[in-house]
C-alpha positions in Angstrom: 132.9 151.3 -16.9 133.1 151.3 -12.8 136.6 152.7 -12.8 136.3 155.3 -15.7 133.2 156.5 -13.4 135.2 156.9 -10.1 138.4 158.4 -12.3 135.5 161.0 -13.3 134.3 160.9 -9.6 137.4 161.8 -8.6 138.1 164.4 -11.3 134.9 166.5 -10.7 135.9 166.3 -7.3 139.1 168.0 -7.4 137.8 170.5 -9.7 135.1 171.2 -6.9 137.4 171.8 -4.0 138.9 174.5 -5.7 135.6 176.5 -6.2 134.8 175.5 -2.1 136.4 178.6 -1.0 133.9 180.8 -3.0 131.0 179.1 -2.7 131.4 176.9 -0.4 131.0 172.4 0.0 126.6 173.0 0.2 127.2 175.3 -3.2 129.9 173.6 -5.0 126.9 170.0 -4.4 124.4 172.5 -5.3 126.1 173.2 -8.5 126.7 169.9 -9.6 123.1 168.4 -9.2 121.0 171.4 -10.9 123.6 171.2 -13.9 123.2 167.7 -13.8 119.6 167.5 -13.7 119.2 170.0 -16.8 121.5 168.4 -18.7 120.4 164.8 -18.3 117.1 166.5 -19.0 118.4 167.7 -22.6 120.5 164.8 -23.6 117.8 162.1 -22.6 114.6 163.6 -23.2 112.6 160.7 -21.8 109.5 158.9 -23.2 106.8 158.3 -20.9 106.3 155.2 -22.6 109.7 154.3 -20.7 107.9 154.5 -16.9 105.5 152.3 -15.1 104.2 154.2 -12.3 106.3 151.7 -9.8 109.8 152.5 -12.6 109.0 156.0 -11.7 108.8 155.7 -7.9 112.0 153.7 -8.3 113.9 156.5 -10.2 112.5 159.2 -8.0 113.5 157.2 -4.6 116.9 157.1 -6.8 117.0 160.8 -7.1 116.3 161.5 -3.1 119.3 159.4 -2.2 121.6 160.7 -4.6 121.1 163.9 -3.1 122.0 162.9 0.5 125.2 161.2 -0.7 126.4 164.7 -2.0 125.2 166.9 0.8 126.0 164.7 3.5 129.1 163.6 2.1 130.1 167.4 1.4 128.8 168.7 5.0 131.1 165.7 6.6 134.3 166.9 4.2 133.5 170.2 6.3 134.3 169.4 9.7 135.8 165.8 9.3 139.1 165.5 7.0 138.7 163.5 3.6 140.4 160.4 4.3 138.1 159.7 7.7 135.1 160.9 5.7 136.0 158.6 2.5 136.8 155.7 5.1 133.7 155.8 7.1 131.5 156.6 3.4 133.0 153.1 1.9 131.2 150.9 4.4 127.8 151.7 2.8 129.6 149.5 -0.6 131.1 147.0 1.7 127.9 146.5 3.7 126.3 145.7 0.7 129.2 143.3 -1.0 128.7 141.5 2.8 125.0 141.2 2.6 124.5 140.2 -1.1 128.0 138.3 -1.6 128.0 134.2 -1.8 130.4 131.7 -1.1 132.9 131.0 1.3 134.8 133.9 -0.1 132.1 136.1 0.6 133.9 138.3 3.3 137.2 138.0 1.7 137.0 141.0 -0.8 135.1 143.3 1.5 138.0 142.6 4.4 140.5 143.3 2.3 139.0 146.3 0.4 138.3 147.7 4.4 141.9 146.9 5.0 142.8 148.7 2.0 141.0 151.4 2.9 141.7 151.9 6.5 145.6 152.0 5.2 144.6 154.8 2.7 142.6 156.6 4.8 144.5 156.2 8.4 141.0 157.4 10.4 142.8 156.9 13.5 145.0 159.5 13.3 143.4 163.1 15.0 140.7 163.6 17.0 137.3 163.7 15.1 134.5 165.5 15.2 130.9 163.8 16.0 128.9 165.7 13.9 131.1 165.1 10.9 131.1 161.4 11.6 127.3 161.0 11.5 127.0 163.1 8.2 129.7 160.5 6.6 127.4 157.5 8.3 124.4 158.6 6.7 126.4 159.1 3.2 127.2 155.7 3.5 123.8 154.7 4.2 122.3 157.1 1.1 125.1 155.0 -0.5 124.2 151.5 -0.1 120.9 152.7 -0.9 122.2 154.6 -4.5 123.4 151.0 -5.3 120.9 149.0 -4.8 118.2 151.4 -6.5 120.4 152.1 -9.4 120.4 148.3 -10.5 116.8 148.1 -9.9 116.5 151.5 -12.1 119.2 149.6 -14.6 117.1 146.3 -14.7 113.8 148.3 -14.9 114.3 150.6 -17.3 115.9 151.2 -20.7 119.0 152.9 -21.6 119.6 156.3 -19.3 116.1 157.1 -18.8 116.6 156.8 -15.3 118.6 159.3 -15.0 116.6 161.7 -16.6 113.9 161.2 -13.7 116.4 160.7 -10.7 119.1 163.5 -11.4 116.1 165.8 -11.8 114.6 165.1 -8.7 117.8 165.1 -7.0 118.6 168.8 -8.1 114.9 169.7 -6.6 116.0 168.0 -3.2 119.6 169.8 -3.0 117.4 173.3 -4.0 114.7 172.5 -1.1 117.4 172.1 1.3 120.0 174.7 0.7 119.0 176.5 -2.0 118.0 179.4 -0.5 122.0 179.8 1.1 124.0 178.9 -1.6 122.2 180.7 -4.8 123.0 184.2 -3.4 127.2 183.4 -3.9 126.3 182.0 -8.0 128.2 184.1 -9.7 127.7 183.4 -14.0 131.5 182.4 -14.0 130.4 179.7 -11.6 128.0 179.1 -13.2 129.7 178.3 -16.3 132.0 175.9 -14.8 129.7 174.2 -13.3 128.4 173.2 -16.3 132.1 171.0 -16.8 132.1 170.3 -13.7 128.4 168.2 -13.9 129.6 166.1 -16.8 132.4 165.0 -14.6 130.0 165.0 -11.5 127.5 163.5 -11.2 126.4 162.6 -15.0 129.0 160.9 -16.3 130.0 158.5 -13.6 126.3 158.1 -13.0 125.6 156.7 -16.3 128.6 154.8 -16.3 127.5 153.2 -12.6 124.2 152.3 -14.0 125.4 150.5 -17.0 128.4 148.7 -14.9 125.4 147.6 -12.6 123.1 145.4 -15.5 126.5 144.0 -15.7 127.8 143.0 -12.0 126.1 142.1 -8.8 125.5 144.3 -6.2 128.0 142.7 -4.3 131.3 142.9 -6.6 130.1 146.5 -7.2 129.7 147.4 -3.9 133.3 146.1 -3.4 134.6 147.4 -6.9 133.7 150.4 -5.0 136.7 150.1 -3.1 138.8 150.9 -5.6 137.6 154.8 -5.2 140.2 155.7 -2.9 143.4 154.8 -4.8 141.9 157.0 -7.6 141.6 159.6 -5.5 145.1 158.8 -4.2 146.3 159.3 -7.3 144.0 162.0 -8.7 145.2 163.8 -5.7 149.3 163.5 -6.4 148.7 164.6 -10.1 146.2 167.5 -9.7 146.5 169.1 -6.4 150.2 167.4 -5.8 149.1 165.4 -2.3 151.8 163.3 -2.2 150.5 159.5 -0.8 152.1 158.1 2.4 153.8 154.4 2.2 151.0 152.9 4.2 148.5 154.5 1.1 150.6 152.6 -1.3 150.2 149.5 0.6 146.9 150.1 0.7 146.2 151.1 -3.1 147.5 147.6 -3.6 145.2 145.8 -1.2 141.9 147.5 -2.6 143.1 146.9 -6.2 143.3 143.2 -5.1 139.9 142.8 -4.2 138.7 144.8 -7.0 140.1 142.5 -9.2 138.7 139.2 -7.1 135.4 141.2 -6.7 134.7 141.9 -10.7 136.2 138.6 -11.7 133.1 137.0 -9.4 131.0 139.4 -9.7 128.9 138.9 -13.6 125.3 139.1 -13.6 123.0 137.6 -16.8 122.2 141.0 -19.1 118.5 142.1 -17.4 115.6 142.6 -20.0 113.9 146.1 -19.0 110.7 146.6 -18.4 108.6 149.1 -20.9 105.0 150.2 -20.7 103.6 148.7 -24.0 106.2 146.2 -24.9 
């Protein structure tokens, strides 16, 4: 379920750079999220009976941070390039595989996932901007954060219906901030992709993510995570024909490793959620 969520990840992604040009990285996040949060609104339909007040702070708290990791993430793809961004984003999942792994082998998968990663990535190479650096450090912050509040929303709740409060409230956030810019460039062809484009990214992968987490601690999921960049390696050479480097094949290999170590020590006992009434 992790991996068929960042092939999607990575999917909507390369769908979205190629609508950046016309509506640029806050529109093409914008997009994705309002879709999103009308769609999981339709598909889900949510029972009240589902929330306690605490469930629905959760989910809501959920919603908040999603939206940072997209507009953060997207504003740092705007000044920083991809691979620095996507290096400095993964050690939001690694500082969380670090801080909730056990065992001696505890920093052995996260090492070697960052290894992986730096070799993918190669954020040594060019000069780099400030600005773009702290918008990818607070993505990885609003990422550790998206992990450890989707498992609590997973454990807490049944089924999806956390989605149906936390993609919602994630679209209002992304519309408070840059709402006002980006809905003047909507055009109803946009529109209509982005439709496709919100199944891929964010609801998909986000459903997938929460499942995957009743399954795995947060620790081989935050390290599982590692495995986003070789997707996007390869997502990359068969849609928009970016060729990987021989370091990045070295590297697909490492992170693959510890994605294998990770999920093979990573199972969690099935949670029991948590319904008003049962």
């Amino acid at each position: 379920m992790a991996m068929t969520s960042m092939l999607s990840v990575q999917l909507g992604l390369a769908i979205a750079v190629t609508l950046i040009d016309r509506i640029g990285v806050e529109g093409a996040a914008w997009l994705r999220l309002v879709w999103a949060g009308v769609l999981i609104l339709v598909i889900v339909r949510p029972r009240i009976a589902a929330f306690t007040w605490a469930t629905f702070g959760i989910c809501a708290a959920l919603g908040v941070v999603t939206a940072g990791i997209t507009l953060l993430f997207m504003a740092a793809l705007d000044r920083i390039p991809m691979g620095t961004a996507s290096a400095i984003e993964f050690l939001g999942p690694l500082g969380v595989a670090v801080a909730y792994g056990r065992g001696r082998d505890r920093m052995v998968w996260p090492g070697l996932a960052a290894l992986g990663v730096a070799l993918l990535t190669r954020p040594w190479d060019g000069a780099v901007d400030v600005a773009g650096v702290l918008y990818a450090l607070g993505a990885a912050v609003c990422w550790a954060g998206y992990i450890l509040l989707t498992q609590r929303v997973g454990d807490k709740v049944a089924g999806i219906n956390g989605l149906a409060v936390s993609m919602p409230v994630a679209a209002l956030v992304t519309t408070a901030a840059v709402g006002p810019l980006v809905i003047p460039r909507m055009t109803v062809d946009i529109l209509l992709i982005g439709i496709g484009l919100a199944i891929l990214l964010p609801v998909l992968p986000f459903a997938l993510e929460m499942l995957a987490l009743r399954r795995l601690t947060t620790a081989a999921f935050g390290t599982l995570m590692a495995l986003e960049p070789a997707f996007a390696m390869l997502v990359g050479l068969a849609v928009l024909h970016q060729v990987p480097h021989g370091l990045g094949v070295v590297g697909i290999c490492f992170v693959v490793a510890a994605g294998i170590g990770a999920a093979r020590r990573g199972a969690r006992p099935a949670p029991v959620p948590a319904e008003v009434g049962s």
